[in-house]
N, C-alpha and C positions, 0 to 999 in steps of 0.2 A: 544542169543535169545532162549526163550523155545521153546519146542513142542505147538501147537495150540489146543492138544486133554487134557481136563483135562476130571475125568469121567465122564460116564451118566449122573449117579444120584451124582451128586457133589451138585447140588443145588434142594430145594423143590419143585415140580412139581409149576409151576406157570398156570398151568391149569384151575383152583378155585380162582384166583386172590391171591395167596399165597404167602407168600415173602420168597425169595431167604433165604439159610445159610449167618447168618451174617457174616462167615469168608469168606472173597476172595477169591474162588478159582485158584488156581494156574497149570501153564497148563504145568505139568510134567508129563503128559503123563498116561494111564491108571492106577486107583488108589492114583488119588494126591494127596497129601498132601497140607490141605489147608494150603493158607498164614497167615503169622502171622496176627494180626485183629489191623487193624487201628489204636484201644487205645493204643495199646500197644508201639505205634511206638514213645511216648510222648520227646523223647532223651534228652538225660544229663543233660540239664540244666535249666529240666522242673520237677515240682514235683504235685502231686495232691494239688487243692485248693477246692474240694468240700464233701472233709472227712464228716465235720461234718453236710453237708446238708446231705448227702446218710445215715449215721446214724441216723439222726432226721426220715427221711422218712422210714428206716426201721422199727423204733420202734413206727411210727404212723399205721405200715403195709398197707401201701395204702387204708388210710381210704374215702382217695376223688377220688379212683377209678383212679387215675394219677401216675406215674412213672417218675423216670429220666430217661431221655432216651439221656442225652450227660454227660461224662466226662469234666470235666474244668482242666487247667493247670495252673500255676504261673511260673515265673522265678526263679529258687531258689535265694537265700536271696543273698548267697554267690557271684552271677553274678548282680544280681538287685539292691543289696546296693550299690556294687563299680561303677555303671551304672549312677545310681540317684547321687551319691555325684562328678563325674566329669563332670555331665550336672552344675551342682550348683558351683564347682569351675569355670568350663570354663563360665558362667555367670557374675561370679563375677572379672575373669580373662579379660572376652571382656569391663565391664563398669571401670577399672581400665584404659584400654587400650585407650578410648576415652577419660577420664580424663586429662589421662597423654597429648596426642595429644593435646586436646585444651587449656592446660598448656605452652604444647610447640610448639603455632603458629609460628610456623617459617619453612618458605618454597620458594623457587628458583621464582616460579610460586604460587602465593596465589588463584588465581581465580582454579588448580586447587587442591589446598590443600583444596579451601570450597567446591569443588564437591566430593572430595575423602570421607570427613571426610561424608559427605550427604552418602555417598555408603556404607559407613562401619558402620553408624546408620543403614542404609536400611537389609546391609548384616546379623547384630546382631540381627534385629527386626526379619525379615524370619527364622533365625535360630531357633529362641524362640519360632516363632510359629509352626515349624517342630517336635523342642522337645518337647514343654511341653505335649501335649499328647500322650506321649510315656513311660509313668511313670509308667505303669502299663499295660502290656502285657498281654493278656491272651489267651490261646490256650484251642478251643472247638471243640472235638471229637464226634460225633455220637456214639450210643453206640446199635449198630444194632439187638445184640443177646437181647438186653430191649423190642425193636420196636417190634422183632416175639413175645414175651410171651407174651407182654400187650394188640395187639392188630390182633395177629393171633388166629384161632382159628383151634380144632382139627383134625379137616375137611381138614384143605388148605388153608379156606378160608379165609377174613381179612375184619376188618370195618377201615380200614384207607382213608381219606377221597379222595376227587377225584382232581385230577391234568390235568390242561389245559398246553398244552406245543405251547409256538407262536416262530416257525420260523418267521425271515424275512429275503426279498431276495428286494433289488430294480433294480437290471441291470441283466440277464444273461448271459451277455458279460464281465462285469468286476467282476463278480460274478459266477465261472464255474459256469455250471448244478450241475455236477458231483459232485462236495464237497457240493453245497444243498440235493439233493438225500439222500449222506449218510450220512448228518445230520437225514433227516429224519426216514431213515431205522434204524438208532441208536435207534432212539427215539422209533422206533414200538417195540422195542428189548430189550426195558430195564426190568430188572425186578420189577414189579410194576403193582397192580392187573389190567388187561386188560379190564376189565369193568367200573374203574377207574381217564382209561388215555385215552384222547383225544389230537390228533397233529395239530394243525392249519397253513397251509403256506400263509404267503402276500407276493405276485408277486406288488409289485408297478410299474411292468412295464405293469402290461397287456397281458404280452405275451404268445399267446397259447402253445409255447414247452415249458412252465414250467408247462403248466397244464397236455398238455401229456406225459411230464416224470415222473408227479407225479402218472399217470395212471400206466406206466408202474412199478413205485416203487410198485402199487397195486400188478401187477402180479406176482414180484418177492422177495414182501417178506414173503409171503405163505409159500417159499422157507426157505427164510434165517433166520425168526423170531423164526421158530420150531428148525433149527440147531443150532442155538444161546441158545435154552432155554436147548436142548435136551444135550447137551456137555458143557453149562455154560463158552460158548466163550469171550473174551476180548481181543479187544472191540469189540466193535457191531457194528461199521462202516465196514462195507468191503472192502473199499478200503486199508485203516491203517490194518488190520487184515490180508487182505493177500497181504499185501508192506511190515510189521517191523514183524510177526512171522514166521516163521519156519515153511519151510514144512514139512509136520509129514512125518516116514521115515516107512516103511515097517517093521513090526519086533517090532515097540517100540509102538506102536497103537492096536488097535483092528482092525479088517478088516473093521467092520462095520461100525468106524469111516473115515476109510481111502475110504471108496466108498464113503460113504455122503460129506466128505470134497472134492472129487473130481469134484461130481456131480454138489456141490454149485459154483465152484470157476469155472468151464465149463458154468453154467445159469451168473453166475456174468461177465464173458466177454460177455457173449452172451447181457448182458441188457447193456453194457454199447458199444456198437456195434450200437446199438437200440435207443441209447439215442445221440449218433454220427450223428447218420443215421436221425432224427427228424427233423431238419430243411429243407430239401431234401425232408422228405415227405411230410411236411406242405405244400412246394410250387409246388412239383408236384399235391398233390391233389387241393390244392388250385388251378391250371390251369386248372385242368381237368371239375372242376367242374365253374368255371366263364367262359371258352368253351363252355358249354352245357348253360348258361345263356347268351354269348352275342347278340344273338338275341333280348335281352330283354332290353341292354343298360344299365346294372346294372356297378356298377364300380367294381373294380378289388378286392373283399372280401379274407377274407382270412376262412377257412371252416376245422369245426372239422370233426371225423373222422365220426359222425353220419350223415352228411349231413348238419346242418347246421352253420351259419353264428358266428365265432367268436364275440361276442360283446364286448371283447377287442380290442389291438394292434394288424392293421393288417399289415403283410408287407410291403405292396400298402399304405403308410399314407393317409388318409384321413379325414376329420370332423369326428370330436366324434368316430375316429377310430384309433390313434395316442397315441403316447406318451406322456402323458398329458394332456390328454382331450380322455376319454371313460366310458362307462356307469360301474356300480359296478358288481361285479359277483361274487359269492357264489355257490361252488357247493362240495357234498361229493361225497367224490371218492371210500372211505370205511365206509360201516355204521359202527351204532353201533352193536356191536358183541353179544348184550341180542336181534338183530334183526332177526338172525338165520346165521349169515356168515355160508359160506362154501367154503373151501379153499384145492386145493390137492396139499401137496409140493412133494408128489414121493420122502417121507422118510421111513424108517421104523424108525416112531417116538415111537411109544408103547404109551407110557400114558401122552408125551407129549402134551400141547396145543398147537392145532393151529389157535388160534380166536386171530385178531387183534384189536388194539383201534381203534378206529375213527378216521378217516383221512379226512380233508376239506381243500381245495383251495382257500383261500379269497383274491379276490383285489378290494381295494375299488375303486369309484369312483373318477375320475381325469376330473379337468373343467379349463380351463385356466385364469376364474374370480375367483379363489377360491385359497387360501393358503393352501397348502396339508401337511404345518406342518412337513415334514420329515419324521426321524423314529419315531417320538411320535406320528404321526399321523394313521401311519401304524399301531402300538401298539394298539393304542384307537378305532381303526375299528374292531382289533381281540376280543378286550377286551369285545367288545356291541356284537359283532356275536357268542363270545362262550357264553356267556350269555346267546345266545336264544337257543340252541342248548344242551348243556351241563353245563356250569353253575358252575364248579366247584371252589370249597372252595380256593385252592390253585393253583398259576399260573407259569409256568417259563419261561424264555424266550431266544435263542441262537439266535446270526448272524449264516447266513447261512454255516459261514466256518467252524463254528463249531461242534463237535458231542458226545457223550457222550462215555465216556473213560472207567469207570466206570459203569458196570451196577447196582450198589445198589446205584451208587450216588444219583437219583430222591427219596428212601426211608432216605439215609441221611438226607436228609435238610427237610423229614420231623419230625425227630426228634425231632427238635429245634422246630419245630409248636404246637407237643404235650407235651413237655414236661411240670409237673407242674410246676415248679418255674417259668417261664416267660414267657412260649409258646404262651397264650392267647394274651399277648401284643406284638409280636415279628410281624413286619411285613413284614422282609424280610429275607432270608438267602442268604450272600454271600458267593460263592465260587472263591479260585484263577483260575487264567486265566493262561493256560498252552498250548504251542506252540509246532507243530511237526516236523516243518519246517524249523525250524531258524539254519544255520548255527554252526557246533561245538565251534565255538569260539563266538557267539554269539558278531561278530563284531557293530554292532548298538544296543546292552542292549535289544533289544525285548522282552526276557523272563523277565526284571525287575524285578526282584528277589528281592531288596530290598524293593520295594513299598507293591510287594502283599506277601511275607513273613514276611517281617518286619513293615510294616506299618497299614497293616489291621490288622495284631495281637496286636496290639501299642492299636487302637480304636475299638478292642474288648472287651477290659477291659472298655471301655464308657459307649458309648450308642449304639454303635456298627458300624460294617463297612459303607461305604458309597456306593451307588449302582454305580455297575461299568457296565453296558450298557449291558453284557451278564452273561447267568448263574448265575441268580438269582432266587431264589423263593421267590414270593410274597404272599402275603394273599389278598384277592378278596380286601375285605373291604378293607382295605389299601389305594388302589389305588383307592377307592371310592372316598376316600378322609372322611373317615369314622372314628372317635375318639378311641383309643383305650377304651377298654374296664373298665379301673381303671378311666378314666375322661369322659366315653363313656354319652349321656341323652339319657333318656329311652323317647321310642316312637318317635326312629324318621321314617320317612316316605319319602318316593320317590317320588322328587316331580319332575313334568316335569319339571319346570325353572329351574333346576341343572342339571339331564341327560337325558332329552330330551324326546320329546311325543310317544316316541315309546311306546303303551300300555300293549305290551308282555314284553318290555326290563324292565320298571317300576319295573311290575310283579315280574321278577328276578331277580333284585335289594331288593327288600324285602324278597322273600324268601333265597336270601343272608345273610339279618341281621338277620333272624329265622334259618339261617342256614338249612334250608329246601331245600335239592336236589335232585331231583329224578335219580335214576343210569341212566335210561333208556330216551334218549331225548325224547321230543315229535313227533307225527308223521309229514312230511315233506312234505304237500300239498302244491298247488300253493299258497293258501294265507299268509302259513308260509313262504315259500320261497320270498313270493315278499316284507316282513318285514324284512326280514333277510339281503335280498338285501337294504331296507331303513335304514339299522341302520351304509352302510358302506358307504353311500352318502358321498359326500363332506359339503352339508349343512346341515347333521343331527346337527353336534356340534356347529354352529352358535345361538346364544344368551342364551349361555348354560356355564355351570361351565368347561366343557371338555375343557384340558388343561389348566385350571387353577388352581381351586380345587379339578381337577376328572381328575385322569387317571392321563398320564405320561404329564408334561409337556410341551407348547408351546411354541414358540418366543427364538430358545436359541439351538445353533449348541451342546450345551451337555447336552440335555436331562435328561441326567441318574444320574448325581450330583444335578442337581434340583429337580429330581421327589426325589429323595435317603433326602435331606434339608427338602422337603415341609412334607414328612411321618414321619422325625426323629420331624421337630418342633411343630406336633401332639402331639408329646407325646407316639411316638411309639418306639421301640427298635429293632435293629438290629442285626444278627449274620454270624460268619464268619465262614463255615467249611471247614475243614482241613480231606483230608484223606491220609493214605500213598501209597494209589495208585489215584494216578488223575482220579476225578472224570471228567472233560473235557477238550479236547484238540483242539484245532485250529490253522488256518495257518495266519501268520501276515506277513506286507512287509518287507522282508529281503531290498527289493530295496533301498537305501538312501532320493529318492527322494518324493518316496510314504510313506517313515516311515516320515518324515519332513513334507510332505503332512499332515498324521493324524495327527501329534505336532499341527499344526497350530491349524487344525481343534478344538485339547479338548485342548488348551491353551486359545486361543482366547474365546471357550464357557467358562471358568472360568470368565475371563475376564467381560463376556456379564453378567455375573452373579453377578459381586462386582458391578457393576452399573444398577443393577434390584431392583425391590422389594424384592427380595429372596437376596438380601445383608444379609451375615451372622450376620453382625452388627446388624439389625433391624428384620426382620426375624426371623420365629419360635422361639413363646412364652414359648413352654415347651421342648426347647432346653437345654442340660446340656452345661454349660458353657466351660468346656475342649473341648467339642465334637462342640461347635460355634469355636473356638478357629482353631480346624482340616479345617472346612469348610473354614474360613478366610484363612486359609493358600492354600487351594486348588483353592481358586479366585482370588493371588492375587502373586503366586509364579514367574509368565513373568514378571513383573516389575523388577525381579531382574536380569534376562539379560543385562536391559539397563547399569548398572553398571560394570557387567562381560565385556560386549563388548567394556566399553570406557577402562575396564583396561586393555583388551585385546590388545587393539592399542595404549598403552602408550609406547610401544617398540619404536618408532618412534622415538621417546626422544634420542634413541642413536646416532642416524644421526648428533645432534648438537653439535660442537664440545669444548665446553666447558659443565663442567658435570654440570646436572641439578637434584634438590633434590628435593623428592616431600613433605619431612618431613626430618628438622631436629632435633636433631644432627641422620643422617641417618642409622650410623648402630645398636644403639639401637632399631631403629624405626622395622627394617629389622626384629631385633633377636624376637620383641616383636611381630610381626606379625608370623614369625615361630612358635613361643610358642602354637599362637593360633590355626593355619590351623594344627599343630602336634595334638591339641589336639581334634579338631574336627575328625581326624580319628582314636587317642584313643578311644571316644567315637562309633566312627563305628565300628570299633574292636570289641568292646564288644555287639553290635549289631548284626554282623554276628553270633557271638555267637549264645546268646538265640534266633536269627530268622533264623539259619540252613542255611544260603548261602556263600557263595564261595567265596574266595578274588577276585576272576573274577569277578564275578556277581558285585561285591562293586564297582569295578575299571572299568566295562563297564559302569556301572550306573555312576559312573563320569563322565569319556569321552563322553557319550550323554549328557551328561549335559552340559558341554564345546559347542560340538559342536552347540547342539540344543538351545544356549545361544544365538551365534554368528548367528544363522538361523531362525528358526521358532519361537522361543519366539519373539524377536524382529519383525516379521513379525506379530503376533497377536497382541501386543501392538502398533502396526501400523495401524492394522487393528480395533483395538478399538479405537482410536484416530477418524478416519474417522468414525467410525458408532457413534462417540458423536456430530459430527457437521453435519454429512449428514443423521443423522437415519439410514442407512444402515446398514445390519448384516450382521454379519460373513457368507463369500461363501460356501454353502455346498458342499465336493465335495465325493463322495464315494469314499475310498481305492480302488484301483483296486487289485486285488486277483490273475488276471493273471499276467503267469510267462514267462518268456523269453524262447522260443522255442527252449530248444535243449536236445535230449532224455541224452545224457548221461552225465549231469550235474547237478544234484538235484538242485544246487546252480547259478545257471546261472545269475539270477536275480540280487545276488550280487555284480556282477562285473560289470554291467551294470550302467554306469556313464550316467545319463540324466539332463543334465545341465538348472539351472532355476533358475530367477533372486536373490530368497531368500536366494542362494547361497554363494553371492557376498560376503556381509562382512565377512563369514566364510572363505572363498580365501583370504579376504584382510587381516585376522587377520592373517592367515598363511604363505603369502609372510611377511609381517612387522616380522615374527617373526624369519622368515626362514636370511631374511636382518640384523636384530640387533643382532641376533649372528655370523653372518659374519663379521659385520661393528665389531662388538666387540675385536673379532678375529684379524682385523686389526688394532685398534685401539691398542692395547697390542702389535703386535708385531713394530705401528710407536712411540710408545710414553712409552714400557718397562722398558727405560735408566730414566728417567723421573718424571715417575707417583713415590707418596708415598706410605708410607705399608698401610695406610690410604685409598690413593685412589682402590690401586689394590683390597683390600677386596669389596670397594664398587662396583668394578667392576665385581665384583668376585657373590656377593649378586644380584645385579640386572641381571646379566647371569640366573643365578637359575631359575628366573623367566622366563625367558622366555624358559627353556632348558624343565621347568616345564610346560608350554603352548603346548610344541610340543608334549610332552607324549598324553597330552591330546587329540591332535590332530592328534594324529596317525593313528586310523580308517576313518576319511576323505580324508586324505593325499594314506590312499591304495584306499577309491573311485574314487580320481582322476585318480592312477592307471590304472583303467579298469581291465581288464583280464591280465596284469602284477603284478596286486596284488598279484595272484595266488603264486607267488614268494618274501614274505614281503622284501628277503634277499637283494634284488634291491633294495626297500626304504633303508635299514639301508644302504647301500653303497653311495645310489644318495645321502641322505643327505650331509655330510661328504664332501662330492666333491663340493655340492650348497655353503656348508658355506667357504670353501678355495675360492672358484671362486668369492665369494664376499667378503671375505677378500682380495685376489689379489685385485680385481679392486679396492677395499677402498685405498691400499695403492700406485696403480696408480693412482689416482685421485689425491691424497696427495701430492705424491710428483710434480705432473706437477702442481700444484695450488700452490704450497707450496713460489715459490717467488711473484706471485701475491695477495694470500689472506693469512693475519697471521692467522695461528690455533693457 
């Protein structure tokens, strides 16, 4: 771990809304040496592709007043030719393979050689849509020290446009306080001009101790926001900053740093003491003060700290005072900072700033006649309330568990916004999703590594990534539902029957399309505020485009693939960046049960989606055909469970005691299927390659794949099945984020086995499998004198298979565990012991059966 002190002046005063040194700073202690810069991190098997664009534009000298402002990458030839020509053999090697097959119908069991032959079409066709847009990888780098020349100026100052940042939180029980908080305190902290950036939080619960913890985040980042800017600290969460860095040691610091870092990390307990302490106050005062009203026969209210009456979630549920049924509420906690803030953090800051962005509380309204839409709905309340408030060009959006890692990541992504070659059309930038929490072995694949390294850079070379629910940056219009700007008609106009009659929101929707914002919001009388409050009704968006053509999508557990579909079939384009220090980090369930949980959850919305309108087949007219081709595959990938899981329990097959073929002549059939699943992780091979991941990361990314075959995929295709004959959708259920109570186990949660129905076939593929190589076992030592060299190969081949299932099933086999997993070296012993004990009994059974039933 480093030191937490890098110097003062490491980065530009961000006092004048100035942006940060493009290079990283690195926290080696007084004097750092910054880090190496992001582009440069481009590694080996990556070479520039945008030569002769950056030539072209130098020798135009920025005649259009526009700059590159991202490096592009290519695969070298060397790794991308041999890549592209074994997708193209193994192609021609799989439709060889089903030839040969329905050549040679001959099978023990034919009903199930025509199911087989059905799986291995299903299996060839998924595959095809996996690869083929993968042909053309491309990695794109922000190019930070661009961003300060073009659009800083000599001052500090910066015309870089303004960013709306929307937390959401919907539970604060399975959703700590505490990892919201310092999302948000990230977000006050980033580097990024402060007049600029606006934070918006949705509480979908209502509930008052998130609004007065958001209070309290007011008084404490005074504190933390100027230590952050003044020492150019990473990250900017303070929980993660003083959990994973180093405490600075006397001697290798300056003094001044080492009293500031003590003073911050003494107020940081103390507020999170305070934020402990919050529900305890809410109901003492809340009694103190429905005491002093029970003369009056009022019912049991729950009461802010100014005296009056919560008009959200009270304690005491009651009518329109409940979880899902309370009026909307809109309130800033931090103006805006052109208002005059004044803030004392008891630093000796010097010429640090201490003016924060704008901070706002939004929950909308909840009615129990009304469909509240989820988290698109949540989105689409923030979307209309920043609108009237601040209004900004560009938007982003984090789960609450999230926080920014990163502080030049928010100037990154807007790189891609201004750069000339495609900025103006670009309407979203994705970033990988990056975990702090997950286990060193990364036992359930959380970190994915193969999807968001290798797969978003796959469909960056498209039309670009596809939106992935957090850490994204939008463009307003975008989500207007607004044409990009190359097929954009002129004069279009804000009409109420599309976003609704709000007369101010209109307003700001047009001065959207003129790009017309003012830094400084409007001022916040009751009549502004009681519109502000109308725009997060539950019936503002009733007979209106919202959620359909505007804003994030409705009707659909995955929101974020369909709003990501409906902006790309505009005609818009997306981008993916990449920095070599993570721009953001969050916490995901290590738990098996809550990871199986979210499977279902964005399996099932794909699902909801191949039998929508937004079917990638028919759907988005100025869609690039590779990039329909990625969507296809992203709606339609659970189907191929069902396959995995009947082959999963063909083990069974060995119970019978005469051998059963499923393809003959069968060990051709065996060698020609090795050929192929070999060459399938050729192929991966060379994709860990050019996409930088781990043979770990490759091989947990399989083993979830097994497991979540045998579980939750099948459970969403079950659950699609039911919502085509009963209309019913997919159950929405939050992740839970809480973890298993015990201080000195980061990892507790992992060991924690919570048994549930979806489980079952994943158990039953794993007895069948744990049984047919025992039964195997016995079978070779009753029938060794016997069998041919013939048959022992074949016995020999279909072992494989299943010795090959158990690998795969390894990390479920230690959930059942519990907390003896802690020790894997007891699975590799139990096994070994399970498969003798049923090899014994196989050849007890044998022999006492053996004069009553001929084997």
């Amino acid at each position: 771990m480093a030191s937490p002190a890098p110097a003062a002046d490491g980065a530009v005063n961000a006092a004048n809304g100035g942006l940060t040194d493009p290079l990283l700073v690195s926290a080696n202690g007084h004097g750092a040496a910054p880090r190496k810069a992001a582009h440069g991190a481009k590694g080996k098997y990556w070479v520039a592709a945008d030569k002769a664009e950056r030539r072209a534009a130098k020798e135009a000298g920025g005649e259009d007043g526009r700059a590159l402002l991202f490096r592009k990458y290519k695969v070298k030839g060397a790794l991308l030719h041999p890549y592209r020509l074994l997708i193209i053999i193994r192609l021609i090697a799989v439709l060889v393979f089903f030839a040969w097959r329905i050549r040679h119908n001959k099978s023990d069991i034919m009903w199930f050689w025509t199911m087989s032959i059905v799986g291995d079409v299903w299996f060839g066709f998924s595959w095809l849509l996996n690869q083929l847009p993968k042909f053309n990888p491309v990695k794109t780098i922000p190019d930070l020290a661009a961003l300060k020349r073009h659009f800083g100026f000599p001052d500090g100052t910066s015309r870089l446009p303004g960013i709306d940042v929307f937390v959401t939180t919907a539970d604060p029980i399975d959703e700590p306080i505490l990892y919201t908080m310092n999302c948000v305190l990230s977000i006050l902290a980033v580097d990024y001009p402060v007049d600029r950036l606006a934070c918006y939080l949705s509480d979908d619960s209502g509930a008052l101790v998130l609004y007065e913890a958001l209070v309290e985040v007011g008084k404490f980042a005074p504190l933390w926001v100027p230590f952050c800017r003044k020492y150019s600290i990473e990250p900017r969460a303070p929980e993660s900053y003083f959990e994973h860095v180093a405490p600075p040691q006397a001697g290798r610091v300056t003094q001044e740093f080492l009293n500031d870092y003590r003073r911050v990390q003494m107020e940081y307990d103390e507020f999170k003491v305070r934020l402990d302490n919050l529900p305890d106050a809410i109901c003492k005062r809340s009694d103190v003060y429905n005491s002093m009203r029970a003369a009056e026969g009022d019912q049991k209210a729950t009461w802010m700290a100014n005296g009056t009456q919560w008009p959200g979630t009270w304690i005491d549920p009651t009518e329109n005072h409940r979880k899902g049924h309370h009026a909307p509420i809109a309130k800033v906690v931090l103006e805006h900072p052109n208002r005059g803030q004044h803030h004392e953090s008891n630093l000796s800051i010097g010429t640090t700033d201490e003016r924060l962005p704008m901070l706002v509380y939004v929950s909308r309204e909840k009615n129990p006649n009304y469909d509240h839409n989820k988290k698109a709905g949540a989105l689409n309340a923030q979307l209309r309330a920043s609108a009237l408030l601040s209004n900004a060009q560009l938007i982003i959006n984090f789960d609450c568990d999230h926080y920014i890692n990163n502080s030049q990541a928010l100037s990154s992504a807007v790189c891609f916004m201004l750069d000339q070659r495609d900025g103006d059309n670009t309407a979203f930038v994705q970033f990988p999703q990056r975990f702090d929490n997950v286990d060193p072995t990364d036992r359930y694949g959380n970190h994915n590594r193969v999807f968001f390294d290798g797969t978003m850079l796959a469909l960056n070379g498209l039309q670009g990534p596809s939106y992935l629910g957090t850490g994204c940056m939008f463009r307003r219009l975008a989500l207007y539902g607004i044409d990009p700007p190359h097929c954009r008609a002129e004069n279009i106009t804000a009409e109420a029957s599309r976003f609704g009659n709000s007369t101010i929101f209109l307003d700001s929707v047009s001065k959207a399309l003129k790009n017309d914002r003012s830094i400084t919001p409007p001022p916040i009388d009751d009549t502004f505020l009681a519109e502000l409050e109308r725009v997060v009704t539950c019936s503002y968006d009733k007979g209106t485009d919202w959620g359909k053509g505007v804003g994030y999508i409705y009707d659909i557990a995955t929101e974020d693939i369909v709003t990501g579909f409906r902006i790309h079939g505009q005609g818009w384009r997306s981008m993916y960046c990449t920095m070599e220090h993570d721009a953001f980090c969050g916490v995901a369930p290590i738990n098996l049960t809550e990871r199986l949980h979210q499977i279902v959850r964005w399996s099932g919305g794909s699902l909801e989606m191949f039998f929508s309108h937004n079917n990638p087949f028919i759907g988005g007219h100025r869609i690039q055909p590779l990039q329909r081709v990625s969507y296809l595959n992203m709606t339609v990938y659970p189907v191929t469970s069902v396959f995995i899981l009947i082959y999963a329990l063909s083990p069974v097959m060995w119970l019978i005691p005469d051998e059963v073929y499923i393809q003959r002549p069968f060990t051709r059939y065996v060698v020609y299927l090795l050929v192929i699943i070999v060459m399938i992780h050729m192929i991966g091979w060379l994709e860990i390659k050019w996409a930088g991941v781990t043979w770990l990361d490759y091989w947990r990314n399989e083993q979830f794949f097994m497991i979540g075959s045998t579980s939750a995929y099948p459970m969403a295709v079950l659950h699609m099945a039911v919502n085509l004959l009963t209309k019913k959708g997919i159950h929405f259920r939050v992740t839970s984020k809480q973890t298993a109570a015990d201080d000195n186990d980061k990892f507790a949660d992992l060991y924690d086995f919570r048994w549930v129905p979806m489980l079952i076939p994943t158990m039953t593929v794993l007895i069948c499998n744990v049984g047919a190589i025992g039964v195997a076992l016995g079978k070779t030592v009753v029938y060794i004198g016997t069998w041919t060299a013939a048959k022992k190969m074949h016995a020999a081949l279909g072992l494989l298979f299943n010795i090959w299932i158990m690998f795969l099933l390894y990390p479920f086999a230690l959930a059942i565990m519990g907390r003896w997993a802690k020790r894997p070296i007891i699975l590799v012993v139990l096994l070994p012991v399970v498969f003798a004990l049923v090899a014994l009994l196989y050849v007890g059974v044998h022999i006492l059966l053996a004069g009553v039933i001929p084997f």
